[in-house]
Legacy VTK file of the C-alpha trace (Angstrom):
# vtk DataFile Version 3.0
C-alpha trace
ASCII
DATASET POLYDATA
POINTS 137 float
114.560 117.448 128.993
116.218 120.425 130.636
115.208 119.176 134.315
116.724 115.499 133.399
120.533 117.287 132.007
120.535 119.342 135.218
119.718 116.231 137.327
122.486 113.719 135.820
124.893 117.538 136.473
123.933 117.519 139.612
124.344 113.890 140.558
127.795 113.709 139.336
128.830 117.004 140.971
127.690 115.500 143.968
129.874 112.278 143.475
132.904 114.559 142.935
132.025 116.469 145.922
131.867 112.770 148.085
135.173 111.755 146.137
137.253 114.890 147.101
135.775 115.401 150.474
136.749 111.331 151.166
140.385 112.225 150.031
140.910 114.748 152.229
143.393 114.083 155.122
141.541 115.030 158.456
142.357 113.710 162.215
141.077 110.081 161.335
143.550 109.387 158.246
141.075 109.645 155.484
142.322 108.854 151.936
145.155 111.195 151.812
146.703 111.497 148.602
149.846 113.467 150.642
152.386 111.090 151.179
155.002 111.646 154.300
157.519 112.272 151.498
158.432 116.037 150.330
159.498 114.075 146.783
156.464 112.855 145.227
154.350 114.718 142.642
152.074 116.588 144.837
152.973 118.068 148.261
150.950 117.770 151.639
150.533 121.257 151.450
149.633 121.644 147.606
146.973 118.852 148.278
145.898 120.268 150.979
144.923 123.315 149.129
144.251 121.934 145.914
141.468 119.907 147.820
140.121 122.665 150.050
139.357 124.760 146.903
137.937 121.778 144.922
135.481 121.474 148.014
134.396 124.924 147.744
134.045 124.969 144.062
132.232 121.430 144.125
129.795 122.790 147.024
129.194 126.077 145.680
128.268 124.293 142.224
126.328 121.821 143.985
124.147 124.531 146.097
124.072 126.433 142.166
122.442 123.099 140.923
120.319 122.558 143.889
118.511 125.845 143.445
118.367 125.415 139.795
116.557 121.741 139.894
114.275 123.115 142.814
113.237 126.508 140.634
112.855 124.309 137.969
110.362 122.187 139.692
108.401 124.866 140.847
108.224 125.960 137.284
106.492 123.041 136.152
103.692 123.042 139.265
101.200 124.569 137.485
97.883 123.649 136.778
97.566 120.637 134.970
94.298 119.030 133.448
93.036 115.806 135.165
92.418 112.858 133.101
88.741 111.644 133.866
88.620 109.075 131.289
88.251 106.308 133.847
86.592 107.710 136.575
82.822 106.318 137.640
80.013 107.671 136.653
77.339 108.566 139.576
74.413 106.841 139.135
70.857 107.808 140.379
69.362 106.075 143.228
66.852 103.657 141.780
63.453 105.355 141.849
60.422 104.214 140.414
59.501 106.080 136.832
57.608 109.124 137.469
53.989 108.115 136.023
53.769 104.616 137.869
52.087 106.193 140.213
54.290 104.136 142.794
55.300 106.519 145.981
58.984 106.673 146.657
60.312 104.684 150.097
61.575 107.151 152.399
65.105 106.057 153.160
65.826 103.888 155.829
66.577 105.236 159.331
64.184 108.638 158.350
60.771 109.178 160.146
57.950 107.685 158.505
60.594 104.789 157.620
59.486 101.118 157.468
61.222 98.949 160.127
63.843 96.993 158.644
63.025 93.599 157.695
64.654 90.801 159.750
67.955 89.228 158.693
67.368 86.524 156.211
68.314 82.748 157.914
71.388 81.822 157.651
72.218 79.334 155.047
73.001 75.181 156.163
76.547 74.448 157.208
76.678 71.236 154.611
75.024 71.226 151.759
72.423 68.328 150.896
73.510 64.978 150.188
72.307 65.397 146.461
73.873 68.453 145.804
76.785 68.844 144.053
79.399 67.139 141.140
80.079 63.436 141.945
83.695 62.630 142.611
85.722 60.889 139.594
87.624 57.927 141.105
LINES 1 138
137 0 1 2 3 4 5 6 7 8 9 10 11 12 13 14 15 16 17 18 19 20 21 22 23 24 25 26 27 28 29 30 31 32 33 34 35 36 37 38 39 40 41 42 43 44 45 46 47 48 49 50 51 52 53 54 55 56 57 58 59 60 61 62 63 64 65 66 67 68 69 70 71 72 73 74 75 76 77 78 79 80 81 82 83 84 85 86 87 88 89 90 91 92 93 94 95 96 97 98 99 100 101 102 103 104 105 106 107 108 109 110 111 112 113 114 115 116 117 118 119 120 121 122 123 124 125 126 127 128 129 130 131 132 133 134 135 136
């Protein structure tokens, strides 16, 4: 619950910091909110500032968050319990029961090993005339 407040914080700090860092007035043009005018509300030099500190406050607050959501997360790497309820079960090979008195094959491939019995034919390409559902017309 903690992790998920700090995350939506951080994701909006980050916006702010995209928002401010877009308005800025570089070599390119940017967004400037600084008109050419010394009469409007804010001048070039007071946004200029004002923006430059918002940066650093934004990025320093967005590094503080980024630590914060990363020792968070290491908090919660512990060990955790794995759920087996749907994993297979090994079976046994199958052996005869021990008082048949049937000897175990040795496995395939093993000295002592009978040869492997040749590949069964292969089955017709078409089935028998006879074979099969009849066609409804």
């Amino acid at each position: 619950m903690l992790t998920t407040f700090f995350l939506v914080v951080h994701t909006l700090i980050a916006l702010a910091l995209v928002g401010v860092i877009l308005l800025q007035k570089s070599e390119g043009g940017g967004l400037g909110i600084g008109g050419g005018t010394g009469g409007g509300l804010m001048t070039a030099r007071g946004a200029a500032n004002l923006l430059t500190r918002s940066t650093s406050v934004l990025a320093a607050m967005f590094v503080g968050t980024s630590i914060l959501l990363a020792v968070l997360a290491a908090g919660n790497s512990g060990p955790k319990k794995v759920d087996t309820s749907l994993a297979r079960t090994a079976t046994a090979p199958a052996t005869p029961p021990a008082g048949s008195g049937a000897p175990a094959a040795p496995l395939p491939g093993l000295p002592g090993a009978p040869a492997p019995a040749a590949a069964p034919a292969a089955a017709p390409a078409t089935p028998p005339a006879d074979a099969g559902v009849p066609l409804a017309r």
